[in-house]
Each structure stands twice: as structure tokens, then as C-alpha cells.
C-alpha positions as CSV (number, residue, x, y, z in Angstrom):
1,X,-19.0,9.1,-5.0
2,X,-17.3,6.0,-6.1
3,X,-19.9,2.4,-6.8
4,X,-19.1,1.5,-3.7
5,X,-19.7,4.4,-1.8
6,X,-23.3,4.5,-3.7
7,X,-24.3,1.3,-2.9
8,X,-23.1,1.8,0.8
9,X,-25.2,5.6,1.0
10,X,-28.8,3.7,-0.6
11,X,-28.5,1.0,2.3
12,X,-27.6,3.0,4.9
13,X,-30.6,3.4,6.9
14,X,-30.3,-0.2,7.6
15,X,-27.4,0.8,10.1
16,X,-27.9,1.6,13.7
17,X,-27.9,4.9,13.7
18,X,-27.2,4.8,17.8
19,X,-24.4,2.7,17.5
20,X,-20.6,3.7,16.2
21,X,-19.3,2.3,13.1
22,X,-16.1,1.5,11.7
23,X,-15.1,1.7,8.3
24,X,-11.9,-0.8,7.1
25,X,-10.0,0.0,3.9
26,X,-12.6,2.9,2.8
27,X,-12.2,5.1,-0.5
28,X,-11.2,8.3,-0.5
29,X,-15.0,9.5,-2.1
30,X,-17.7,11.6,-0.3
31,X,-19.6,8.7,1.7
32,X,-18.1,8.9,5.4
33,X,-18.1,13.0,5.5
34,X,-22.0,11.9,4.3
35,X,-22.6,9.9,6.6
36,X,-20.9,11.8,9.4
37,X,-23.5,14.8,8.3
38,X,-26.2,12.5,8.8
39,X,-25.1,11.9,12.5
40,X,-24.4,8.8,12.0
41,X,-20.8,8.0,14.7
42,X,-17.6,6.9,12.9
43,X,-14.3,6.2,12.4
44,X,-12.3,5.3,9.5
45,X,-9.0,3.1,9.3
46,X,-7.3,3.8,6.1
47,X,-4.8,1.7,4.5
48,X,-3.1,4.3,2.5
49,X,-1.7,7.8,3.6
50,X,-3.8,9.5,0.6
51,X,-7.1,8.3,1.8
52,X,-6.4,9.2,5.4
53,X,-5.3,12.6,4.3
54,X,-8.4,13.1,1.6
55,X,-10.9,11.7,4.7
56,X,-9.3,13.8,7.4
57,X,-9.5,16.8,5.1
58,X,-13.2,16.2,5.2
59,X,-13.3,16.2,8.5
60,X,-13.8,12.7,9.0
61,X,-12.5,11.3,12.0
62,X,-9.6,9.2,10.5
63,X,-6.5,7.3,11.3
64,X,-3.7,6.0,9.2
65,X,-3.2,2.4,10.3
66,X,-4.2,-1.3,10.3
67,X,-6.3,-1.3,13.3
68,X,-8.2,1.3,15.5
69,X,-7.0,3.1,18.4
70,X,-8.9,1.8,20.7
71,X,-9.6,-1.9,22.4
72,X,-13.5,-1.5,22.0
73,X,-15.2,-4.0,20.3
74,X,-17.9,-2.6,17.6
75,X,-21.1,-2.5,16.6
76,X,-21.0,-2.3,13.0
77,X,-18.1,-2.6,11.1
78,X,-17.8,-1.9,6.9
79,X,-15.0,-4.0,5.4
80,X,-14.3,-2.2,2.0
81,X,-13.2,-5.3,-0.1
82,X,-8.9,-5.5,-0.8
83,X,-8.5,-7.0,-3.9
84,X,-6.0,-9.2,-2.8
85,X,-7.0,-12.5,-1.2
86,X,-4.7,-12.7,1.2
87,X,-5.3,-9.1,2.3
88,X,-9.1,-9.9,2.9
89,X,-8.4,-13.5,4.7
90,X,-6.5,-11.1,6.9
91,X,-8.9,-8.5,7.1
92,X,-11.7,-10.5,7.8
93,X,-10.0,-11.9,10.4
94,X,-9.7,-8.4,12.3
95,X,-13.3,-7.9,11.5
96,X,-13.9,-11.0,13.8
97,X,-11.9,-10.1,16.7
98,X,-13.3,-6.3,16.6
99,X,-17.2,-7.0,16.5
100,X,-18.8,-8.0,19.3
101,X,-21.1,-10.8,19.7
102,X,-24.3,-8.8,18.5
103,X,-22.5,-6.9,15.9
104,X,-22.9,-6.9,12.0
105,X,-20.6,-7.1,9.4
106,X,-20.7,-5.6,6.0
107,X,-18.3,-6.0,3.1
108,X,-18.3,-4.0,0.0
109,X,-16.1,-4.2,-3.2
110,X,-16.6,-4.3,-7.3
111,X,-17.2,-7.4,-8.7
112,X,-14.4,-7.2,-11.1
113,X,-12.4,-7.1,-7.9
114,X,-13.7,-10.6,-6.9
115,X,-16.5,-9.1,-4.6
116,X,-18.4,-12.3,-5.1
117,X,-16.2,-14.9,-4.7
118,X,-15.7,-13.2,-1.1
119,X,-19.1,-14.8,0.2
120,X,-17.6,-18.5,1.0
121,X,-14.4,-16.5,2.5
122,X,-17.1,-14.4,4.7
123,X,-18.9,-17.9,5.6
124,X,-15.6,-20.0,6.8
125,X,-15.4,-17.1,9.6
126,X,-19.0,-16.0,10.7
127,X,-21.3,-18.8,9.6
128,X,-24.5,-17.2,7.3
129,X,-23.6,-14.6,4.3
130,X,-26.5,-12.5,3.3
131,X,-26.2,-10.6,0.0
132,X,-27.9,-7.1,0.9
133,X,-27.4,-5.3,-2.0
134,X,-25.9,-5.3,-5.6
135,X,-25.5,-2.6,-8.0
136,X,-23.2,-0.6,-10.1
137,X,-21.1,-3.3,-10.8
138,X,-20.8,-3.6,-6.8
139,X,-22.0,-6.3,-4.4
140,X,-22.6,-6.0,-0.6
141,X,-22.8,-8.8,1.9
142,X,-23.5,-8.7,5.7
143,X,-22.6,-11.4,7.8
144,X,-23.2,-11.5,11.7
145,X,-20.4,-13.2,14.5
146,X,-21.2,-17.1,15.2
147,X,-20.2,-17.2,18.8
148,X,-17.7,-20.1,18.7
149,X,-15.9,-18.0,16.0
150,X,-15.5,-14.7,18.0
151,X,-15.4,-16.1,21.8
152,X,-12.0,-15.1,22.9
153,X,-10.8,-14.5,19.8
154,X,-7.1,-11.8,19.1
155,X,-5.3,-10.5,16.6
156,X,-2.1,-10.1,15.4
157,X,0.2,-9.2,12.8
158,X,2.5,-11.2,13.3
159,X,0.3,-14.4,12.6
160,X,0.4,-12.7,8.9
161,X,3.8,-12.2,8.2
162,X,5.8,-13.7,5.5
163,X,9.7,-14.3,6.4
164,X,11.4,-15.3,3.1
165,X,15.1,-14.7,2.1
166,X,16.6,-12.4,-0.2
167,X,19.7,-13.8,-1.9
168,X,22.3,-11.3,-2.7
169,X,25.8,-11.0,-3.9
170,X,26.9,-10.3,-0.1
171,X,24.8,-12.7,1.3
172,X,21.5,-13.9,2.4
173,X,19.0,-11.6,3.9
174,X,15.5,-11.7,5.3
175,X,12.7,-9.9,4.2
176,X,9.3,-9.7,6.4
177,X,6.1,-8.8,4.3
178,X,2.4,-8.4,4.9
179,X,-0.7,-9.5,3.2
180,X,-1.5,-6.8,0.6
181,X,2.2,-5.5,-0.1
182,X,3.6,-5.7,-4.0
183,X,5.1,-9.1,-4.3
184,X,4.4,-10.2,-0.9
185,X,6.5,-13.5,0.0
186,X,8.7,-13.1,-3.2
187,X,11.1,-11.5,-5.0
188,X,9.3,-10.2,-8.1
189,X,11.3,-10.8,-11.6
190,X,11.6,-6.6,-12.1
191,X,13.1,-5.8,-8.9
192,X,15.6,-9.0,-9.0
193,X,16.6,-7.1,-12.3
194,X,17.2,-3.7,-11.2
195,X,19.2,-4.8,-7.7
196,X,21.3,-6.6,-10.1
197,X,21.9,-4.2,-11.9
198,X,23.0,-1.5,-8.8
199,X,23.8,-3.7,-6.4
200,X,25.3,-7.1,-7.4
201,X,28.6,-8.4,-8.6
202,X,30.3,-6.4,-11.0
203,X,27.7,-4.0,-11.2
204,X,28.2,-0.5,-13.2
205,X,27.1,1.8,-10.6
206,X,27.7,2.5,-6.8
207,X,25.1,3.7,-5.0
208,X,26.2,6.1,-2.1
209,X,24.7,9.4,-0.6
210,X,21.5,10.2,0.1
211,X,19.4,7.5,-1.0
212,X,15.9,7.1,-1.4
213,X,13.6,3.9,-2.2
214,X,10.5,5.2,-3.2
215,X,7.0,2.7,-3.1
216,X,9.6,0.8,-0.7
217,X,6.9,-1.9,-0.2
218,X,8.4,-4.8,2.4
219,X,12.3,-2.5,1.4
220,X,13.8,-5.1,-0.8
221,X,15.3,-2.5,-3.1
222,X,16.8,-0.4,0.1
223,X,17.7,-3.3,2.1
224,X,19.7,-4.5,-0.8
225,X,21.7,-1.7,-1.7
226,X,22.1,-0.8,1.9
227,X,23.8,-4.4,2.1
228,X,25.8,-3.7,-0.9
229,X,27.3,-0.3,-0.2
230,X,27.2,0.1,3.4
231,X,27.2,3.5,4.6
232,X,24.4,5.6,3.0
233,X,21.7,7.6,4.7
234,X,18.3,5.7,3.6
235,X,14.8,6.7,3.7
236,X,12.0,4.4,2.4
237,X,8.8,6.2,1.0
238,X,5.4,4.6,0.6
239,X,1.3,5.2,0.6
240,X,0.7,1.6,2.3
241,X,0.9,1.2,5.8
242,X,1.0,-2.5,5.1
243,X,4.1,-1.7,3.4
244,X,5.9,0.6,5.7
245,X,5.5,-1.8,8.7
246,X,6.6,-4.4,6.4
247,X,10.0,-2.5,5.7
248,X,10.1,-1.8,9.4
249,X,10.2,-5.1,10.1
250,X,12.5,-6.1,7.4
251,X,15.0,-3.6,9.0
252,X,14.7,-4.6,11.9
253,X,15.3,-8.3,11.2
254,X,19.1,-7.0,8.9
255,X,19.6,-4.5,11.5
256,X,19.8,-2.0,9.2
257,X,18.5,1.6,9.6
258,X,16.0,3.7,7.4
259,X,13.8,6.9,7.7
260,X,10.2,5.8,7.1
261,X,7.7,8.1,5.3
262,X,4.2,7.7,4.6
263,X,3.3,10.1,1.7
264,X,1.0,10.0,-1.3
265,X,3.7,10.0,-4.2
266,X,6.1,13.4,-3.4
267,X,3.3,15.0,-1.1
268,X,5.1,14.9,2.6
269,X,8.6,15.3,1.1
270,X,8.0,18.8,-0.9
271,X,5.9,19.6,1.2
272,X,9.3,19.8,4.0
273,X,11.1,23.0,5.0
274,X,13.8,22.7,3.4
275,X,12.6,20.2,0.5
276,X,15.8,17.3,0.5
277,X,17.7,16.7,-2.2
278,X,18.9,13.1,-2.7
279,X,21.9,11.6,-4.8
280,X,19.6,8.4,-6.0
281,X,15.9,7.9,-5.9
282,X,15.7,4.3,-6.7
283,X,12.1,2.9,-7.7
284,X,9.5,-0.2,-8.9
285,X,6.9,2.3,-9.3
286,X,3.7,1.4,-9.3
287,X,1.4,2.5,-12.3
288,X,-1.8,1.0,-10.7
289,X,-4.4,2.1,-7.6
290,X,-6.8,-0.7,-6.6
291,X,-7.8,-2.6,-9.6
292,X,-7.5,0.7,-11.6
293,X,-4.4,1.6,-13.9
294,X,-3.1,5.1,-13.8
295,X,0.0,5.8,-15.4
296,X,-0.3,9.3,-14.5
297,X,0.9,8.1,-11.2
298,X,4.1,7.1,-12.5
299,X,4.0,10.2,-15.2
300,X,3.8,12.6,-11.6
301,X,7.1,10.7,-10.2
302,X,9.2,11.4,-12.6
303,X,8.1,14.6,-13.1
304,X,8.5,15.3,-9.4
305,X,11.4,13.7,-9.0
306,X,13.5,16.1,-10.5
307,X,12.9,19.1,-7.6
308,X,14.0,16.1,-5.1
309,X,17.6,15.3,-6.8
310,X,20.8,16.8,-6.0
311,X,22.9,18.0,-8.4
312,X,24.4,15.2,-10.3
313,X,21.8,13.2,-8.8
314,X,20.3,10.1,-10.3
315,X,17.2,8.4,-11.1
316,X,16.7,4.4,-11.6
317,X,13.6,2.7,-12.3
318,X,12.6,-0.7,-13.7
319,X,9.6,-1.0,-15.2
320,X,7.5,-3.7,-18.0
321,X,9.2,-3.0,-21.4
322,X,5.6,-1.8,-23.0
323,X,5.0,1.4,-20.8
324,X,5.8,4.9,-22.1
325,X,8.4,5.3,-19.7
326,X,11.5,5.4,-22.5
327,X,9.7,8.4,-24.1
328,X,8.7,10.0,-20.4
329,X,12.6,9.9,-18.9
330,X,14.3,11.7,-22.6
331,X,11.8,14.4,-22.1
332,X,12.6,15.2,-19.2
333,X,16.0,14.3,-18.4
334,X,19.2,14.7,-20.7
335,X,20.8,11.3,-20.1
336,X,18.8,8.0,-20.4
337,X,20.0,5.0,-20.6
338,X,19.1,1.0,-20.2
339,X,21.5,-0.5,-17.7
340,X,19.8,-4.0,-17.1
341,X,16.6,-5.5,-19.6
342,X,15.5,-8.8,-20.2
343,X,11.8,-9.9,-22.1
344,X,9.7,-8.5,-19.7
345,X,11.8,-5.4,-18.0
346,X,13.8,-2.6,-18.8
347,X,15.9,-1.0,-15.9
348,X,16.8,2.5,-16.8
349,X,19.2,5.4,-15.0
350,X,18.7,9.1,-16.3
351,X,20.2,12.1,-14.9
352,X,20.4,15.7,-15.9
353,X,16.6,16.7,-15.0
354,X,15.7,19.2,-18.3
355,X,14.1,22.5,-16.2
């Protein structure tokens, strides 16, 4: 069980047992199956497709969205904390509007995630901020609806979305993203790079075919290219659903079409009858989960990526010059090379996948 999940299981018999809870943003670790067991009535919201699937696995009664099915108002409800700010201004905010006037908050997160500098955040939206618990590095706080905060009160994404333009050699576009999505309301330095590099004037490479941007995030990468080349059939691939309704919506606003997949890395996709094969599989990949670093994540994609590409096929990634990712792509592809760098980024296209 991860800290969190720990210091959750030791407090829980200060829930009500008789009353359902929902869990926000929970880990993909033993404690809701473990608290299911104990009778105690749940649901969980996950954030990112490999939780859902690890919870549902479990039997836990799961969903794979930002907010629950239904229109009830709850009881309890168990924000796990997001590390991003913005992401838990937002959170708590749907924490308000689903908790009825008698119900109980708790949040729950590391402090090297900022757990404790959550309390004044907790206090702007439902008055007093008890600390319950802190251990294994964790804190948790509980916090109870004032009732001029939660009368009448709604929520909406669209109160959370950041419009900001995306300047390209064929012209401006707009990009919508969410709280808690990589680079949200910017263009991030790497990515700038790498559509440069594929998709801007006098660029080496066209990018035509099947194309896939994988971690899509708010679908800057795919949005650009698609504006570049024009015809190509596009499918955007990420974990987050903060992200995949981000790219929707930044589709949406260019008009421009996409497949959506939610998929832990390569799961859904080679996990389909027949597994596609794609000309480009275009990437920022992310090397971190939570606060954690995990190059194997990155390690698995390439690896993976080579069952996905057609022949001839090619993969281009930008990444910070001091990862292994030089060394990763020349064992396992034939042809590597840096099309784009700077101080910070490398942007590298390899094809030939070694078998």
C-alpha cells in the first residue's frame, strides 16, 4: 500500500461506515479494494486510465473521468492531493459542489508533494482545516462545507480552461488546456523545438500517413502537424483524462479531427485485433508519474514502439539532453539521428527498429 493509502487505512474508522464515499484522484495501491472488503460503500474517480484499470481489476467500483456519474451530493469525499496547484484549486472546487451541507472532506497527499501548504487552499473554500493525521512522510486534513460556500454552488469545466494560441508557420492556432495537463497554458520550450523541427518552415521531414501523438496532452504536437501537412489520419494517445478532454477541445476549437485513446503507455493499442501500424509516432514523453521519476516509462515506449510502426516507419521524440535516451534509440533502432537541439533539448528521429 502506498503512504497515503496507509495513513488513509489507520484512520478509517473515523468514516461513516453507513454513508457512501467517494474517492478523487486515488492511487492505484490496495486501500479502496480494502476498504470495499470492510463494507465500507464507494466509488472511485480516477484521473488516469492505469489507475481506473488497476482499481477496476480489483473490483472496485471505478470510473475513468473528472467527475462521478451521478448528480448526488456525498457524504464523505477523499481528495487524494494533485501535485499541481492549479489541479487542486480545481479539485477542491468539485469537492465543494459535491458534498452536501453535513458532509466531510478529507485530503491526502506527501508532503514533498506540498501536502501542507494545501491547508490555507482547503480554508479559502470550507472555512476550518483540521489536521487528522500525519505519518509516513504524509499528512491528512479534513475540512467540513461552511454553508455560504456550498449553497447553490456548480461546477464546470469550462470555468478551468486555459485558451492560449499556438503560433505556427501556417498560422495561429488555439489550444484549450486543463488544470493538471503538461505545460498547461503554454507552449513548453521542448515541444516548440520538435514542431519546428517536423512541422515549420523549411523543415527536413514531412509528416504524412498514419500518425500518432502519443502523451498528446492538450494535442499541441498533433494539432500542429495536422495544420502543417493536411491530410493525415491522427490519433492522440494519453493516461490523463484531463489531457484527452483537453485535446478534444483543442480539436474542436481548429476543427480538426483525431481518434482519442485513453491507454496506460501501449496497453489499449497492442492490446487491438489487429495491432495498427503507424508511419510516425511523434512524442514529449513523459519520464515522470506523480512526483516520482521513472525512466522505465519512457525505456517501455520505445521499446514498444517498434511492434506499432509500419514498415519504414518513424519515431521522433524530444527530450532534456541528460536522459539516456541517445544510448536507448541506437540499441534499438538502426538509424538515429538529432534533427533539432538546442541547451536544454535534443529532438531525435530513428527508424529501422533492430528485432
Amino acid at each position: 500500500m502506498t503512504p497515503v493509502g496507509e495513513i488513509l487505512w489507520r484512520n478509517r474508522q473515523q468514516l461513516a461506515g453507513d454513508s457512501p464515499t467517494l474517492l478523487l484522484n486515488p492511487p492505484s495501491d490496495a486501500l479502496a479494494a480494502q476498504l470495499q472488503a470492510e463494507s465500507l460503500a464507494l466509488e472511485a474517480v480516477c484521473l488516469s486510465h492505469r489507475v481506473y484499470q488497476a482499481l477496476a481489476a480489483q473490483g472496485v467500483a471505478a470510473g475513468f473521468g473528472i467527475t462521478p456519474a451521478g448528480a448526488d451530493r456525498w457524504r464523505q469525499v477523499i481528495l487524494f492531493q494533485p501535485r499541481e496547484k492549479a489541479l487542486l484549486e480545481m479539485m477542491l472546487d468539485l469537492c465543494a459542489a459535491l458534498l452536501r451541507e453535513d458532509g466531510v472532506l478529507w485530503v491526502v497527499g506527501e508532503n514533498r508533494a506540498g501536502i501542507k501548504s494545501a491547508k490555507s487552499r482547503i480554508e479559502a473554500r470550507f472555512g476550518a482545516c483540521a489536521k487528522l493525521d500525519s505519518a509516513r512522510h504524509c499528512t491528512l486534513f479534513s475540512a467540513k462545507p461552511a454553508a455560504a460556500n456550498n449553497a447553490g454552488r456548480r461546477f464546470s469545466l469550462d470555468e478551468y480552461v486555459a485558451e492560449w494560441p499556438l503560433e505556427t508557420a501556417h498560422g495561429a492556432l488555439a489550444v484549450h488546456s486543463l488544470p493538471g495537463v503538461f505545460a498547461h497554458g503554454r507552449l513548453d520550450r521542448g515541444t516548440r523545438l520538435l514542431i519546428d523541427a517536423l512541422g515549420g518552415e523549411g523543415a527536413g521531414q514531412k509528416v504524412t500517413g498514419r500518425v500518432l501523438d502519443f502523451a498528446c496532452g492538450a494535442g499541441v504536437i498533433g494539432l500542429a502537424l495536422a495544420a502543417s501537412a493536411g491530410a493525415m489520419d491522427l490519433t492522440m494517445l494519453d493516461d490523463s483524462v484531463l489531457a484527452l478532454e483537453s485535446a478534444r477541445r483543442t480539436l474542436q476549437a481548429n476543427g480538426v479531427e483525431a481518434d482519442l485513446v485513453a491507454s496506460d503507455g501501449y496497453s489499449e493499442l497492442l492490446a487491438s485485433d489487429p495491432v495498427p501500424a503507424y508511419d510516425w509516432i511523434i512524442s514529449n514523453p513523459p519520464f515522470h508519474r506523480g512526483i516520482h521519476q521513472e525512466l522505465e516509462v519512457t525505456r517501455n515506449f520505445l521499446e514498444q514502439s517498434r511492434e506499432l510502426l509500419a514498415p519504414g516507419g518513424r519515431l521522433c521524440l524530444v527530450a532534456n539532453v541528460h536522459l539516456p535516451y541517445q544510448r536507448w534509440l541506437s540499441e534499438l533502432f538502426a538509424e538515429v539521428q538529432v534533427i533539432a537541439a538546442d541547451r536544454e533539448y535534443n529532438t531525435w528521429l530513428a527508424c529501422g527498429p533492430r528485432r
